[in-house]
VEXPALO-376437 format. One record per residue: x, y, z of N, C-alpha, C in turn; residue in one letter. Coordinates in steps of 0.2 Angstrom, whole numbers, plus 5000, padded with zeros to 4 digits. Atoms other than C-alpha are relative to their C-alpha. Layout:
N
XYZXYZXYZA;...
REM end
This chain:
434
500349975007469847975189500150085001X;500049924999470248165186499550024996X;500549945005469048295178500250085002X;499749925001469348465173499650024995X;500349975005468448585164500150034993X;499650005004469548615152500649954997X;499350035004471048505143500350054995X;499749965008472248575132500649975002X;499750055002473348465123500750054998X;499649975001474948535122500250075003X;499649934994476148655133500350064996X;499749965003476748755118499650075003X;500249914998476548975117499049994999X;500649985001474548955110499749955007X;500450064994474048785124500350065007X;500249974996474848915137500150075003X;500449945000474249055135499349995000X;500550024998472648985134499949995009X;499950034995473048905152500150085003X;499749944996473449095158499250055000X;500549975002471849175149499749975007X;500650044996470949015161500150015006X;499550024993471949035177499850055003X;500449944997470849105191499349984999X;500849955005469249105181499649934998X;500450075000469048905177500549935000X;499450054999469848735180500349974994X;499850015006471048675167500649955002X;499550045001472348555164500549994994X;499750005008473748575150500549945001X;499750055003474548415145500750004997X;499450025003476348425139500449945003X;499850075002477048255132500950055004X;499149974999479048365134500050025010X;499949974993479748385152500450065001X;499849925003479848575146499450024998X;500449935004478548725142500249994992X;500049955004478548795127500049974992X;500350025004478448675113500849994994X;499449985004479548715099500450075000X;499549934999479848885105500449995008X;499650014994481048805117500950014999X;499449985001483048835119500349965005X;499550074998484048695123501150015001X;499449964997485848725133500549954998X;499750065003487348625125500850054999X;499149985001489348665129500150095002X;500049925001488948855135499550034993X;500249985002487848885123499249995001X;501149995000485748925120500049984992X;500350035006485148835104499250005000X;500750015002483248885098500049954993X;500250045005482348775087499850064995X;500149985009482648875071500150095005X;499849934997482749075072499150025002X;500649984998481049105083500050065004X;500049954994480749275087499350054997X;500749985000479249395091499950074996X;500149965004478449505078499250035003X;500449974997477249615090499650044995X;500549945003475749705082499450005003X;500749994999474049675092500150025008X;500049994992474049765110499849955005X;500250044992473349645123500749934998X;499450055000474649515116500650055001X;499649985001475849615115500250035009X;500149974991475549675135500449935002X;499950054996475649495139500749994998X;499250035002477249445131500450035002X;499449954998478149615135500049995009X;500249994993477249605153500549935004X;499750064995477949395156500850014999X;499150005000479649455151500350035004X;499749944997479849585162500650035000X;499349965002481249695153500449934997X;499350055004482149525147499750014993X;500150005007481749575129500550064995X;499849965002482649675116499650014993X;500349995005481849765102500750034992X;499350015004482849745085499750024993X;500249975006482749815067500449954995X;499750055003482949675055500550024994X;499649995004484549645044500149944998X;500350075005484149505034500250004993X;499649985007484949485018499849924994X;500250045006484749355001501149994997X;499450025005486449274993499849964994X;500450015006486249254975500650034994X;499449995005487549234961500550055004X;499450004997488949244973500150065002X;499949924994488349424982499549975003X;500549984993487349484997499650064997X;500349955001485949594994499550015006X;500549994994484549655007499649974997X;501050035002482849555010499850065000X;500350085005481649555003500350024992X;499749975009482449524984499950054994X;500249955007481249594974500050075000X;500249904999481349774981500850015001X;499549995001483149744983500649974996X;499650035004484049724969500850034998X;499549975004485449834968500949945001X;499550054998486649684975500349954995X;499950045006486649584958500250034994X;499749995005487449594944499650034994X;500549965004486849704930499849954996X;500350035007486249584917499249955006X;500650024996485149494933499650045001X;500249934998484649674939499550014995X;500149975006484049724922499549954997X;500250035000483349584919499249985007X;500450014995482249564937499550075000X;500049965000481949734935499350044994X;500550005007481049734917499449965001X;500550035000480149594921499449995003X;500549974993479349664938499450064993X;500549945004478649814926499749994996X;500650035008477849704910499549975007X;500550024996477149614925499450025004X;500649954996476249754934499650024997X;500749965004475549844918499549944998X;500250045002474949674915499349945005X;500250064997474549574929499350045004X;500849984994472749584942500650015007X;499949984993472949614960500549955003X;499550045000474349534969499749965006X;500250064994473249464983499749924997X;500250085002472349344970499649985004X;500650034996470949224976500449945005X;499650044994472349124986500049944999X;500150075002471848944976500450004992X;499750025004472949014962500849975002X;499650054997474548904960500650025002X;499649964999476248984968500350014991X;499650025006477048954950499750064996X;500149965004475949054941499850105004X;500149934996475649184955500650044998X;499349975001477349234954500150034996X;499649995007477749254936499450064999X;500449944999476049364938500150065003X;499949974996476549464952500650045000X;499449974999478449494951500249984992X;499549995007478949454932500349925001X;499650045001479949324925500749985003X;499249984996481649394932500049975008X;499950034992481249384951499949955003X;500250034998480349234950500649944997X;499550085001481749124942500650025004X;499349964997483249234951499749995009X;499950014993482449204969499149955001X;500550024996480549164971499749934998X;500150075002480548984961500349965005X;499650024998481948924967500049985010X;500050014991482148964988499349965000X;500350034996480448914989499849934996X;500150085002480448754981500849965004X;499650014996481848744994499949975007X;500449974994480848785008499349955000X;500550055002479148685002500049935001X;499650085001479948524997499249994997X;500450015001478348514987499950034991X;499949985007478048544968499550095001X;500149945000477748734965499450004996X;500850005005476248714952499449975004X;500650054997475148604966500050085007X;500049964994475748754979499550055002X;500749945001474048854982500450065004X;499649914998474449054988499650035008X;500449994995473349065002500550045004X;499449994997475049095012500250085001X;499549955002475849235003499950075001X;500249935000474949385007500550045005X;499449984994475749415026500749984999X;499450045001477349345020500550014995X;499649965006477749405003500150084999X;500149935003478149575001499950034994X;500149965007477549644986500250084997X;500049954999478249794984499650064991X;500349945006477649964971500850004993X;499349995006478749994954500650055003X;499549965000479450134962500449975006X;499450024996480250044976500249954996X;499750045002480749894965500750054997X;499649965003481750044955500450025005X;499449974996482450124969500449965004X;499550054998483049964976500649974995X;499450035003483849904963500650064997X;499349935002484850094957500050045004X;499449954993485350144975499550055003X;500449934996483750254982500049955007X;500050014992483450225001499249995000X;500750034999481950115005499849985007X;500350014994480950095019499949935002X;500350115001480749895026499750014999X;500750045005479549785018499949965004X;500350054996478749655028499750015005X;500349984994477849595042500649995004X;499350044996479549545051500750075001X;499449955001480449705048500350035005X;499749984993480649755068499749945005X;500250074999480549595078500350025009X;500150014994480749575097500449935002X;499750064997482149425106500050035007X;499349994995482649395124500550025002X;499449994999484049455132500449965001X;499750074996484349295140499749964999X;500550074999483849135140499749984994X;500150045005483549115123499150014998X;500549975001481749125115499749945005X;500450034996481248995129500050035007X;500149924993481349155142499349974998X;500950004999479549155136499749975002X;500450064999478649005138500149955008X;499850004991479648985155499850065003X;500349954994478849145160499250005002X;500850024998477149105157499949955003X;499950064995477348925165500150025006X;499949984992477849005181499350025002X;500649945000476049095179499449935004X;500450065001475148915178499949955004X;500250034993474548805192499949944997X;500350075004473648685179500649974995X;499650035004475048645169500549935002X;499750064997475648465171500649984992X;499650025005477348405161500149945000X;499850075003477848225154499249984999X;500550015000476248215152499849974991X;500449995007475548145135499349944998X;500650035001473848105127500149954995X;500050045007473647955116499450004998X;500650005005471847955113499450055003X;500649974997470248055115499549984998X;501050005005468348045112499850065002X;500349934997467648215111499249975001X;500649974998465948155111500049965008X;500050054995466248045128500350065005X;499749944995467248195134500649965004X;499450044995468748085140500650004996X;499550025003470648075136500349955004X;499550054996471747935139500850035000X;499249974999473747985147500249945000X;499550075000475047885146500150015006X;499850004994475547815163499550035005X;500349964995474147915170499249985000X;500650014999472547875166499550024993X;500249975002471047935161499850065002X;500149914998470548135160499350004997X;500650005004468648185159500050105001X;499849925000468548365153499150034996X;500649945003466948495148500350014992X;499849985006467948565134500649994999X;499350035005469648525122500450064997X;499549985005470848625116500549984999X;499750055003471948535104500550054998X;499349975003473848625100500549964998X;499650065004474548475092499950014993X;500049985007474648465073499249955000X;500350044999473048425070499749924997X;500150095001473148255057500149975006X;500050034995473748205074499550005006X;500749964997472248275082499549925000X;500650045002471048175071500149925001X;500050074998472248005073499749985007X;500150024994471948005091499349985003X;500650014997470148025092499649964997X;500250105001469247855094499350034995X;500649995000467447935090500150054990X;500149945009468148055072499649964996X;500550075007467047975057500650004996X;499650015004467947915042500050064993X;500049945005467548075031500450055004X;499549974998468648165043500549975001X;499250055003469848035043500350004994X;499749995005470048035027500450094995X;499649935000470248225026500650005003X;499549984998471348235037500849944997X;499650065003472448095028500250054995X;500049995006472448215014500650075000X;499349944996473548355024500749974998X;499249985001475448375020500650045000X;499549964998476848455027500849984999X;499349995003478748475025500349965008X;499850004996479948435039500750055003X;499349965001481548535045500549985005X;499250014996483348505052500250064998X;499649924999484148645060500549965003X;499250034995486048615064500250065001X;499649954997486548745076500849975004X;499050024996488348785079500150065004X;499749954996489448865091500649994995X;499650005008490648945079500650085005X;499649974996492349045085500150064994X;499849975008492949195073499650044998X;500449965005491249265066499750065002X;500149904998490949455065499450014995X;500549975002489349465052499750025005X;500549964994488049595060499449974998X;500850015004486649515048500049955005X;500450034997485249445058499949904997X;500350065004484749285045500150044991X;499950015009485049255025499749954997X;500350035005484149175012500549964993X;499450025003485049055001499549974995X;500650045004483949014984500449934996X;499750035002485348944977500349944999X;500050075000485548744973500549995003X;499450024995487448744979499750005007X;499949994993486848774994499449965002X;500550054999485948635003499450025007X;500649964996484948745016499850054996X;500349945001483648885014500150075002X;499849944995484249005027500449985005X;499750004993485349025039500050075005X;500149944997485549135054500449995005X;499449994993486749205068499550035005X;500249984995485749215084500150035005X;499749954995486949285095500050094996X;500349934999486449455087499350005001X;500849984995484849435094500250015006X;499749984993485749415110500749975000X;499550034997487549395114500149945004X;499750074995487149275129499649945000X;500350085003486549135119500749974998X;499350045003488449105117500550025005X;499349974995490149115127500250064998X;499749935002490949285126500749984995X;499750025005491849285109499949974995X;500450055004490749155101499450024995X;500449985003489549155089499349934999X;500550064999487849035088499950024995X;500250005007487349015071499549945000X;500450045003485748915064499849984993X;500150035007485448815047499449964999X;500750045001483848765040499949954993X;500050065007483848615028499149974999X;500650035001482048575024499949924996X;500250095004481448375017499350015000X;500750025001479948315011499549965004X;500250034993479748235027500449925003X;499650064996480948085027500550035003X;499550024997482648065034500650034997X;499549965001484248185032500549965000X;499450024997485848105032500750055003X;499849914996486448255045500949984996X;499249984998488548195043500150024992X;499849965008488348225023499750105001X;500149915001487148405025500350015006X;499649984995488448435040500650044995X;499649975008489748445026499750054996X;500249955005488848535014499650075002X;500149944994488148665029500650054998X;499349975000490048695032500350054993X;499749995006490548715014499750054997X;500449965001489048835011500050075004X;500049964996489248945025501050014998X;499349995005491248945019499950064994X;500149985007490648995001499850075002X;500149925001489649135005500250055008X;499649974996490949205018499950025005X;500350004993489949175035500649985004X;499450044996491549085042500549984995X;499450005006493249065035500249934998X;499750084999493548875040499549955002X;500350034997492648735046500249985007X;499550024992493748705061499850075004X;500249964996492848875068499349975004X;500350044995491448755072500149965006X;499850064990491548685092499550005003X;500850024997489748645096499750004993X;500850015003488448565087499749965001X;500750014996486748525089499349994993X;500550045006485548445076499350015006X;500850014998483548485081499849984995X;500750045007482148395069499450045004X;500749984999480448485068499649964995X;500550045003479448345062499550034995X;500449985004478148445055500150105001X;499749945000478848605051499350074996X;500449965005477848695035499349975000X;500650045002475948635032500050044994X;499849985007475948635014499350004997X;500849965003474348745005500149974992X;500550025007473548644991499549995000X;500950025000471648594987500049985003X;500350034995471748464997499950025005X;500149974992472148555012499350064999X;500749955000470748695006499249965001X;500950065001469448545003500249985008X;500450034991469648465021500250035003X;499949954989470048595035499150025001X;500849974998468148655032499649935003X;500350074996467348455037500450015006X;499650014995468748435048499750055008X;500149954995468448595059499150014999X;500850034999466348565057500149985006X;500350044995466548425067500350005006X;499749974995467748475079499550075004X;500349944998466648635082499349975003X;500550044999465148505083500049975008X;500050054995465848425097500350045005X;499749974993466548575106500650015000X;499450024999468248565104500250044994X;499749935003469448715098500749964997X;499150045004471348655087500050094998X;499749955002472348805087500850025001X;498950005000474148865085500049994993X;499750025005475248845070499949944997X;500150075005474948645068499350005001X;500750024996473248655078499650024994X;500349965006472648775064500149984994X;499550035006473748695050499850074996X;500249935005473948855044501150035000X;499449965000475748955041499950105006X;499949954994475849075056500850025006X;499450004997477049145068499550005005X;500049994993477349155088499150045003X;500449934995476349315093499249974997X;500450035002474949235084499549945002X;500350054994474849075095499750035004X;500149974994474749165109499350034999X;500849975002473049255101499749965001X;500450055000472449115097499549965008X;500350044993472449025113499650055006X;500549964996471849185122499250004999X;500550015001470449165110499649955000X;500550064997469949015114499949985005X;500249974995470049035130499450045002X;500549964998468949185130499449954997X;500650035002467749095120499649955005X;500350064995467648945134499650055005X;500149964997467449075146499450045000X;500549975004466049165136499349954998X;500650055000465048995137499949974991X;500050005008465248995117500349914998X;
REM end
């Protein structure tokens, strides 16, 4: 019988950095089901190339995280100034659209343009109480123009969920909103300053974005791989491993999506069960290529546009060159579903023909590696239902002692540098007796 003061379910960036916070200071055990660190921020090696799961990379802003990720890197990082662009009635404009408009054709221009400024002398605050529906946030916020010319469209792309049921909770950190006078000087040629949170971003040199989660694993005493948990009781304080037993633990932190959380646990009531039934997410396929021939410098592109069967694509050898053989290029596609089943050999075709169109590659016979990843549970998708049961859900989790944090753990829309908070702060929390 093993015991440990701590569990933490899941080897990703937030379960270990939590495990880094603990190491030294109290006993702990991190659970990963993969015979790998790092979760989905892993990078997988295939024909000379590095393949991440989709384009993940670091958007630093709070100092102590910001020590530790630059600190486990040691110099393998590069800091980068984003080039991100929008294709959109057969141009390239700069992200984000609505501040850059000068890429489009005058009748869309003129139109996104007007719209944006009846909307502003008209519209309230663009933060909104967060339960209004993206649909009508939109047409509130940026106009009629921007919102059928880019902000309908890609994200009912990206969502896979109907835009009037989509609550805004999300879009503060995410959306740029920009002032009239930058919407005007984007779109008639004045020089703007970037917009976003995303605007200067941080990759490895090497090794792909699973440099990280391989640096902090080196760190980690407690961290056991193949490991996975099928069930827990938090009030019994025991998990069950596969192949391995049981695990008896003080405290729980959960980095798995949490409906998965709430199935496992023998002890949940059926008022948290049914909450969490109520949760809903998207899925993603990313089909990374190795691609001969390609010279754009742009980071990642947005594609709102129906012809085209993904949301974004992206070239990650300008993150790093040596995610690819010298002369090559790695490129990423992101096709979202509403969580069933792709049929990869038709959206492999329709990739091809889309990255052709808007003039990323000249031919499809420039692809020579490919790589199909699935993110099961990619987007958690903000509507009531998710606002009505996270507060139950995390009551009784909190009742019982037991932290769910991260991206799925939290079921929230967040990035990287954010895990790693997290799990620090749940860590300190253990630590602090709390």
């Amino acid at each position: 019988m093993l015991k440990t003061d701590v569990l933490i379910i899941g080897g990703g960036l937030a379960g270990l950095s939590a495990g880094m916070a603990l190491e030294g200071r109290k006993d702990y055990l991190i659970a990963e089901r993969e015979n790998r660190p790092g979760g989905l921020a892993a990078t997988i090696k295939k024909g000379g190339y590095h393949f991440d799961y989709s384009g993940h990379l670091l958007h630093l802003r709070w100092p102590e995280t910001t020590r530790l990720i630059l600190g486990a890197l040691k110099g393998n990082v590069r800091r980068m100034k984003r080039d991100a662009r929008v294709y959109a009635h057969g141009r390239w404009t700069p992200y984000p659209f609505q501040a850059n408009l000068s890429g489009m054709p005058d009748g869309v221009r003129a139109e996104c343009v007007s719209g944006f400024l009846k909307a502003w002398r008209h519209g309230g605050p663009a933060a909104g109480d967060g339960g209004e529906v993206f649909t009508r946030w939109t047409r509130r916020v940026f106009g009629d123009g921007i919102s059928r010319h880019f902000m309908l469209p890609y994200n009912a792309k990206l969502w896979q969920y109907p835009l009037s049921r989509l609550t805004t909770e999300w879009c503060a950190p995410f959306v740029p909103v920009p002032k009239p006078e930058d919407v005007i000087a984007g779109a008639y040629g004045g020089k703007l300053a970037a917009l976003g949170y995303n605007a200067v971003f941080h990759y490895p040199r090497e090794g792909g974005i699973g440099a990280l989660p391989n640096a902090f694993a080196r760190r980690l005493r407690g961290l056991r791989l193949g490991l996975e948990v099928e069930s827990v009781n938090l009030k019994k304080r025991v998990a069950m491993v596969r192949h391995f037993g049981p695990v008896h633990f003080r405290r729980l932190i959960n980095t798995s999506p949490l409906p998965s959380l709430v199935a496992m646990a023998e002890d949940a009531p059926a008022q948290v069960r049914r909450a969490a039934a109520r949760l809903r997410h998207n899925a993603v396929y990313v089909l990374n290529l190795g691609v001969s021939g390609a010279a754009s410098p742009m980071h990642w592109g947005y594609f709102p546009g129906e012809e085209f069967p993904f949301y974004r694509a992206g070239i990650a050898t300008n993150f790093s060159p040596a995610l690819a053989p010298r002369g090559r290029a790695s490129f990423y596609i992101e096709t979202a579903v509403p969580g069933g089943a792709l049929d990869l050999a038709s959206a492999e075709a329709g990739i091809l023909r889309g990255l052709k169109a808007c003039g990323l590659i000249g031919s499809a016979s420039q692809a020579e590696e490919r790589l199909w990843l699935k993110i099961p549970c990619a987007y958690v998708v903000y509507n009531k239902e998710r606002t009505e049961a996270l507060p139950g859900i995390f009551s009784w989790l909190k009742a019982r002692g037991a932290f769910s944090i991260g991206r799925y753990g939290s079921w929230k829309y967040s990035f990287m540098e954010e895990s790693v908070r997290e799990g620090l702060g749940a860590a300190g929390d253990i630590l602090r007796g709390r």
